[in-house]
C-alpha positions in Angstrom: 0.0 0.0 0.0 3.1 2.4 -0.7 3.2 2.7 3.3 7.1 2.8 4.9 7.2 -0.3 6.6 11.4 -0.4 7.2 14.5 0.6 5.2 17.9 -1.1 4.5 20.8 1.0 4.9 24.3 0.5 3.9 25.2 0.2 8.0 22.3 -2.6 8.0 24.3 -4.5 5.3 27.5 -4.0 7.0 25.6 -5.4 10.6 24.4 -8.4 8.3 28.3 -9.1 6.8 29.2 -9.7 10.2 26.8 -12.1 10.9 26.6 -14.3 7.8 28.5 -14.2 4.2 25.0 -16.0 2.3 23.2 -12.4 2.2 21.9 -13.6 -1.8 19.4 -15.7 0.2 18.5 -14.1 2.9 15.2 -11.9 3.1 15.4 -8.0 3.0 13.3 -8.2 6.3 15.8 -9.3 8.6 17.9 -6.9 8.4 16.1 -3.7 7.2 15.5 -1.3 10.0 11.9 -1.0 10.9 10.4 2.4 12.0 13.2 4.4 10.6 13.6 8.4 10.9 11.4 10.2 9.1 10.0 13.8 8.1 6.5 15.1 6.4 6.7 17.3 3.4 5.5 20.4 5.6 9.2 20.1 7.4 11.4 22.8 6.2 15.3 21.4 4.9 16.6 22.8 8.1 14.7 21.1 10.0 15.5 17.5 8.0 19.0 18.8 8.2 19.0 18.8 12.2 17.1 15.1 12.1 19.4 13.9 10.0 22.4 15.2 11.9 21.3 14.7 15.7 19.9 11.2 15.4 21.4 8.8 18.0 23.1 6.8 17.8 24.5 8.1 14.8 23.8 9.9 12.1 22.2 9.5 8.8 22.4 10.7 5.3 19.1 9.8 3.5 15.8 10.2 5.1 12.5 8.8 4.0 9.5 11.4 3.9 6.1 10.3 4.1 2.7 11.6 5.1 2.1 12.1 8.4 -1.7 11.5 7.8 -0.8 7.5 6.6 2.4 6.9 6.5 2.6 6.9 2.6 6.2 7.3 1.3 6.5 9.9 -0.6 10.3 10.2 -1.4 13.8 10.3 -0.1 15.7 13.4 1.2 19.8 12.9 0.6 21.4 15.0 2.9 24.0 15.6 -0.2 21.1 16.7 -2.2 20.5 19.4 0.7 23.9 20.5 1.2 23.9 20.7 -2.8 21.0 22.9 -3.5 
């Protein structure tokens, strides 16, 4: 239903590498991370930049945004897209 249920990020593939070496067979749900940051379209970029930078326990560079009414995804944010505009 187009609804952000989890991302994979390149530190969730790392996690996975230390665990097994068989990731071709493995499903995208066991290592994604569920409920990940996110930020409504109303947001301005400042304030994605400060989620983005302050999240704990570290911070991120891309950052779903979705509808705060549903939870539809809408897009992506790059923080290098910010920084670039």
């Amino acid at each position: 239903e187009e609804n952000l249920i989890g991302i994979v990020t390149d530190g969730d593939l790392r996690r996975a590498l230390q665990c097994t070496e068989d990731l071709v067979n493995k499903k995208v749900g066991q290592f994604m991370t569920e409920f990940p940051e996110t930020i409504s379209p109303q947001k301005s970029l400042g304030e994605a930049i400060d989620v983005m930078e302050k999240r704990n326990p570290s911070p991120i560079s891309i950052l779903p945004v979705v509808n705060p009414e549903d939870s539809k995804l809408l897009g992506l944010l790059r923080l290098h897209d910010i920084l670039g505009s």
